[in-house]
C-alpha positions in Angstrom: -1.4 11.8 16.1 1.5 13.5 14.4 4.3 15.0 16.0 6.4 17.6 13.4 9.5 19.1 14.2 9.7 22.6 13.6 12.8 24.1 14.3 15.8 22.8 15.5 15.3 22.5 19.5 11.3 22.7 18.8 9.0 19.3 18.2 5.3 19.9 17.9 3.1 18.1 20.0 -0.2 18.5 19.6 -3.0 18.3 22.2 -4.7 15.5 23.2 -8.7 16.6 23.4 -10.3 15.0 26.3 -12.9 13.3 24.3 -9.9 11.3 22.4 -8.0 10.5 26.0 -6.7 7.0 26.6 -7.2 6.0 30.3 -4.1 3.3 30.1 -2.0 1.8 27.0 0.4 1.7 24.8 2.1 4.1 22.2 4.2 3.5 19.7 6.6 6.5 17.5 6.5 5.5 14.2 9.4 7.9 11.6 9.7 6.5 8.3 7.9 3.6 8.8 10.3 2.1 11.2 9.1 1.9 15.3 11.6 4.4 16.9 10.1 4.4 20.7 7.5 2.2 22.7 6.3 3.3 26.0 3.1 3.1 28.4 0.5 5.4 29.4 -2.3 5.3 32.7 -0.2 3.8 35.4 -0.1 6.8 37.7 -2.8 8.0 39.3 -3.6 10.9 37.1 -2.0 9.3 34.2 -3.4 9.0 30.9 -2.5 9.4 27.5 -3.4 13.4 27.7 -0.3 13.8 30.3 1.8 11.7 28.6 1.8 13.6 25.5 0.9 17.1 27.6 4.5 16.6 29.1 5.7 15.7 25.8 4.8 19.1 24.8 6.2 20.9 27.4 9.2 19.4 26.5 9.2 19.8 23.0 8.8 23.7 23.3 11.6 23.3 25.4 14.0 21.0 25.1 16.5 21.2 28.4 16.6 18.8 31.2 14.1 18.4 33.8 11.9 15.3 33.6 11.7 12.2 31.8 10.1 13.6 28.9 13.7 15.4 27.9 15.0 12.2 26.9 12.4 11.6 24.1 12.1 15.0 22.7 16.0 15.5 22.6 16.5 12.5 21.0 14.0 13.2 18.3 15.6 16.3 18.0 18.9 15.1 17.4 17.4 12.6 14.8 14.9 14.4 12.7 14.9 16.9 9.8 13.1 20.2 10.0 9.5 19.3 8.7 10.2 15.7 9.6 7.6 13.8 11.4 6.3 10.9 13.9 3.0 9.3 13.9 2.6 8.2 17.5 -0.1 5.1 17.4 -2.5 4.3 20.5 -3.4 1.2 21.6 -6.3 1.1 24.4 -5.7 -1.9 26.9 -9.0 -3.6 28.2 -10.8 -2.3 31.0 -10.4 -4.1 34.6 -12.0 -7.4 35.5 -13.5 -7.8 38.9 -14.0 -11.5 39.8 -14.5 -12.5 42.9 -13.1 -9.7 44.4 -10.1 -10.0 42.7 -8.9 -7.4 39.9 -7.8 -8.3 36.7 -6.3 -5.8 34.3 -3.5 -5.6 31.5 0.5 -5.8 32.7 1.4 -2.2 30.7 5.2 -3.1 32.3 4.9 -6.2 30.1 3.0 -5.4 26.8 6.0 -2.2 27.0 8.6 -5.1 27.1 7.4 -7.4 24.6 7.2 -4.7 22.0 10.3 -3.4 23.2 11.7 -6.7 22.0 9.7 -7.1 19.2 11.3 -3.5 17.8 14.7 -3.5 19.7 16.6 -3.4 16.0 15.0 0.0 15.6 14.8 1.3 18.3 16.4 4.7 18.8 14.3 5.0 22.8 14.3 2.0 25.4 
């Protein structure tokens, strides 16, 4: 996916198509080729990547205070050039494993904090 900013005070996010939703995982912002932000998707109930980025939208159409997505957009706004852009990179965790009653699945909180520290020189989001 590529996020473009527009204007100043305007980043395009585009639409996540439900045939292309991500149920749980990671993302990564990628301007310039360096790893600006890291964050998780599919924790909440009706989390996914679709209302991770949806909200991203909102935000980017709109860049005042009001959730946690005003962070992200206003710092990419205060870092990027008109026509300047961010390929955002998905990565799909595995699927639950039921054994013996018991359910397995991928730690998001800690796949977010290993890349965190793998990228912290970059890093313009924690």
């Amino acid at each position: 996916m590529i996020i473009k900013k527009i204007r100043e005070g305007y980043i395009d996010v585009p639409k996540i198509s439900v045939e292309d939703t991500i149920q749980r995982g990671v993302y990564i912002m990628v301007v310039k080729g360096k790893i600006r932000k890291v964050g998780i998707f599919g924790e909440g109930v009706g989390s996914n990547s679709r209302s991770r980025f949806a909200a991203y939208r909102s935000k980017g159409k709109n860049i005042k205070p009001g959730n946690g997505s005003y962070k992200t957009m206003k710092i990419l706004d205060e870092n990027l050039k008109v026509g300047d852009e961010v390929e955002v990179r998905f990565q799909k965790m595995p699927e639950d494993i039921i054994k013996d009653g018991i359910v397995y699945s991928a730690n998001l909180y800690i796949m977010e904090k290993l890349l965190k520290n793998k990228y912290k020189k970059s890093l313009w989001l924690t």
